[in-house]
Phi, psi and omega in degrees: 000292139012301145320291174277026151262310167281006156325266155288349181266324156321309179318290203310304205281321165326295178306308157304304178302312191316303186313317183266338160277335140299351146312278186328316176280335198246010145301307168300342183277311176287319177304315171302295158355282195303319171311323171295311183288325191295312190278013147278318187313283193311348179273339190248009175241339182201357186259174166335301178284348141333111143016123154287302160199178193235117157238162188195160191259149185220135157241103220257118142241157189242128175233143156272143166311274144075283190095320217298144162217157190243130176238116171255156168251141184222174169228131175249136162255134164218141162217149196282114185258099218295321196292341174196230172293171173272174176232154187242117177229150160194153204205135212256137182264295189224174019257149181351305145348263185275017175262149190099048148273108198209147181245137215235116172249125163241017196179160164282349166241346191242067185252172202225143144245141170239124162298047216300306196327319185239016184023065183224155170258152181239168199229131184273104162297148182303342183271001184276332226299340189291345181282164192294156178257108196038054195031051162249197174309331184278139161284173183285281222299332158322287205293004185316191187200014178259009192051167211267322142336316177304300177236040186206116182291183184234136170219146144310130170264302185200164174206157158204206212293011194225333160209180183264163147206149189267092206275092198246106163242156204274151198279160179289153176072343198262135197267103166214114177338321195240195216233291173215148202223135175255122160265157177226124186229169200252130184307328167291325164229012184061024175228138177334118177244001209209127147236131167259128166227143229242168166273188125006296160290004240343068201244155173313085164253001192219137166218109158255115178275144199234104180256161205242152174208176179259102183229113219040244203267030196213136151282137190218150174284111171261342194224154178214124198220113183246101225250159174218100200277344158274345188250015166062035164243168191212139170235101183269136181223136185231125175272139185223165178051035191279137175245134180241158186050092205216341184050038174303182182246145169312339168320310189302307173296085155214165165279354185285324175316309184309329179272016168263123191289169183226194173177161180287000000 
C-alpha cells in the first residue's frame, strides 16, 4: 500500500513538473529565436552588413486627420559607426519656414536641433525625446540611430513561410517611448516591414510600416509611414537619389556642420 502511494505521488509530481519544464523551454527557445533574429535585423541595420554610410534626398508629407496635407524635403547622412551608435544628421530645404533646420543624432543621450530663426543649437534631453519631430508622427526617440538589442528583450511570438515575428519588451530602467513593440520582419531581406508600438499603458499607440529596397548590394528601408493611431494622423518619409558607400567624413556630424545652410 505504501508502495503504491509513493507511486502515485511520483506520478502525480511528474505531471506537475513535465508541463512546466516544457513551458519553460520553450520560453527559453522563442527568447533565443527571437535574439538570433534581431541580431540579423541589426547586422544589416547598424550593424556589419550595413552601409558604411547613406546620403539621400528625403520627402516628409505629414497628413492631419483631416486628410490636409504638408510636404516637406530634406537632405539626409548617415554613417555607420562600428565603436557605437551610428550617426544621422538631417536638413530641411523647404518650405522656406523651416529651411536649414537640422537634426544631429550621434547618440541615445547626443541628439541636436539646430534653430535657424534663433541660430541656436537645442541638446534633446532624454524627458524630450517623446515630443513630435517638427510636428510629424515621429518622435526624436524614433530617429535614434542605436537599435533595438539594447533596450528591449526579444521573443518569437510566431513565424510563417515569408516572415518572423517579435514580440520586444522593454528592460527594466531603459529610457525608451513604448513599453512594447511586435515586429514583423521579412524573411526575404532580414529587415522589419511592420512595428505595432505599444504605450505604457498598453494600448496601441503608433503602427509603422517599412518598405525595404535593393540599393546594390544592401537592403535599404526606402519608404517609412508612421500611422498614430489614436489621433488619425500619418507621416511618410521616402528616400530618394540614394547613394551608399561614399566615404562620407565625420566632418559632416558635427555641430559647426549642423548650423551651415544647405541646396542640392
Amino acid at each position: 500500500m505504501e508502495k503504491r502511494i509513493k507511486v502515485l505521488s511520483l506520478i502525480v509530481l511528474l505531471a506537475i513538473i513535465l508541463p512546466m519544464f516544457f513551458i519553460l523551454s520553450f520560453v527559453a527557445t522563442a527568447q533565443d529565436r527571437g535574439e538570433e533574429i534581431l541580431k540579423k535585423v541589426e547586422d544589416q541595420t547598424i550593424g556589419p552588413l550595413a552601409p558604411a554610410d547613406i546620403q539621400a534626398d528625403m520627402v516628409m508629407v505629414i497628413r492631419s486627420a483631416g486628410g490636409e496635407e504638408k510636404k516637406r524635403e530634406l537632405l539626409v547622412w548617415t554613417k555607420n559607426n562600428p565603436v557605437g551608435d551610428d550617426w544621422r544628421l538631417m536638413k530641411f530645404l523647404n518650405p522656406a519656414d523651416i529651411k536649414d533646420l537640422g537634426l544631429l543624432v550621434l547618440g541615445e543621450e547626443q541628439m541636436y536641433l539646430y534653430l535657424p530663426e534663433f541660430q541656436r543649437i537645442r541638446r534633446i534631453a532624454s524627458h524630450n525625446k517623446k515630443e513630435s519631430f517638427v510636428g510629424s508622427d515621429f518622435s526624436y526617440d524614433d530617429l535614434g540611430t542605436s537599435g533595438f538589442s539594447a533596450f528591449f528583450t526579444p521573443k518569437l511570438k510566431s513565424e510563417d513561410e515569408k516572415t518572423w515575428v517579435l514580440e520586444l519588451l522593454r528592460k527594466p530602467g531603459a529610457k525608451k517611448q513604448y513599453a512594447k513593440i511586435i515586429m514583423t520582419v521579412d524573411k526575404a531581406t532580414g529587415l522589419p516591414v511592420r512595428l505595432e508600438l505599444y504605450d505604457d499603458s498598453g494600448e496601441l499607440f503608433k503602427v509603422e510600416t517599412q518598405e525595404n529596397s535593393r540599393v546594390g548590394k544592401y537592403w535599404i528601408p526606402i519608404k517609412i509611414a508612421m500611422e498614430n493611431i489614436k489621433a488619425k494622423t500619418m507621416t511618410t518619409m521616402e528616400l530618394k537619389n540614394v547613394k551608399v558607400d561614399q566615404n562620407l567624413s565625420a566632418e559632416i556630424f558635427t555641430e559647426r556642420n549642423l548650423k551651415r545652410s544647405v541646396s542640392r
